[in-house]
C-alpha positions in Angstrom: 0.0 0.0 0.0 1.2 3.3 -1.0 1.6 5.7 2.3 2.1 9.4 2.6 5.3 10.4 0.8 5.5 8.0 -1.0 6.3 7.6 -4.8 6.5 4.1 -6.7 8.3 2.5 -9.6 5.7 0.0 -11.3 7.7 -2.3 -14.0 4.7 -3.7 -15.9 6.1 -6.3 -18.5 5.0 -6.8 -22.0 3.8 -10.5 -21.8 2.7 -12.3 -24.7 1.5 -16.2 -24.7 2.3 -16.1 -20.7 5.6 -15.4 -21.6 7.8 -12.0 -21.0 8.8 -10.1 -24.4 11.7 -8.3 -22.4 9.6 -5.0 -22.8 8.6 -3.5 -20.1 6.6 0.1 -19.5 7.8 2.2 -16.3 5.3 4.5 -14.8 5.6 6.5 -11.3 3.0 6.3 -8.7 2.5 8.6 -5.8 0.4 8.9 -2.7 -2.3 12.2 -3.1 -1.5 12.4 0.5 2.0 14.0 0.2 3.1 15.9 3.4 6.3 17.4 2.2 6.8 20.9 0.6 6.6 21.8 -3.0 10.2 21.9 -3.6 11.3 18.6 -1.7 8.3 16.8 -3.7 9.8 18.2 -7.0 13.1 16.8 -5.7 11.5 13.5 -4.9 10.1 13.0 -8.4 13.4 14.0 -10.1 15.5 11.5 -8.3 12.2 9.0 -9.5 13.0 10.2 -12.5 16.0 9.6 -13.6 15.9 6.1 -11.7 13.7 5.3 -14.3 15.7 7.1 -17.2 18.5 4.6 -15.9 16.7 1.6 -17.4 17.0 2.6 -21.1 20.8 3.8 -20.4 21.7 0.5 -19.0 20.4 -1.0 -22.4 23.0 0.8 -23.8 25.9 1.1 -21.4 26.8 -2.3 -20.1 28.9 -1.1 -18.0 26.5 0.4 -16.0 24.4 -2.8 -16.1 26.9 -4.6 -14.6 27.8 -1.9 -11.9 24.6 -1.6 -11.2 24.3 -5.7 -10.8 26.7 -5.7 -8.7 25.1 -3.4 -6.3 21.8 -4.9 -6.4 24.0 -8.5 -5.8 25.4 -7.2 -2.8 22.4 -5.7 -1.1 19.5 -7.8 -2.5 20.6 -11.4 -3.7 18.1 -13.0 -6.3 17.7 -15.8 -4.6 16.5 -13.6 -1.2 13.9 -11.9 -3.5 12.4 -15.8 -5.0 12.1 -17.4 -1.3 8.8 -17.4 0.6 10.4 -16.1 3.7 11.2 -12.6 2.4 9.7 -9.7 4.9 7.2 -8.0 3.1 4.8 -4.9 3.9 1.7 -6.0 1.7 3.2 -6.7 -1.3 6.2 -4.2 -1.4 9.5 -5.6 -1.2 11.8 -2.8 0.4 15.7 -2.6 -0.7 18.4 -1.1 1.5 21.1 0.5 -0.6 22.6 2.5 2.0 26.6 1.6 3.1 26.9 0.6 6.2 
């Protein structure tokens, strides 16, 4: 469920015959409840934004694919994310990419 604040990245694949094309569409979702000044909700949505700007440029530069993978490796395994014991808060999935 989508709280105050909050904005979401919804990857909605292209399927075709129960089968993913490798397409995908990206659309941003926020709350209508948002709590936080005009310019820090302008902020928010540009660093949404260009997270979602990163998926076509990773298309292109594999090295940021594979930086990027490695990251996501290192903070969320695959294998975490396919398991039934994963913590979840209704269906969200939350990611820590913070160094600690």
């Amino acid at each position: 469920m989508i709280k105050n604040n909050d904005v979401c990245i919804v990857l909605k694949p292209s399927v075709e015959k129960k089968k993913w094309t490798g397409d995908v569409s990206v659309a941003l979702v926020s709350s209508n409840g948002m709590t936080l000044d005009k310019k820090d909700q302008v902020d928010l949505l540009k660093l949404a934004r260009r997270v979602c700007a990163l998926i076509p440029i990773m298309s292109e530069d594999k090295q940021l694919e594979e930086d990027a993978e490695i990251l996501a490796r290192e903070h969320m395994p695959i294998d975490v994310l396919l398991t039934d014991d994963i913590k979840t808060d209704d269906n969200v999935i939350s990611i820590d990419f913070s160094r600690k």
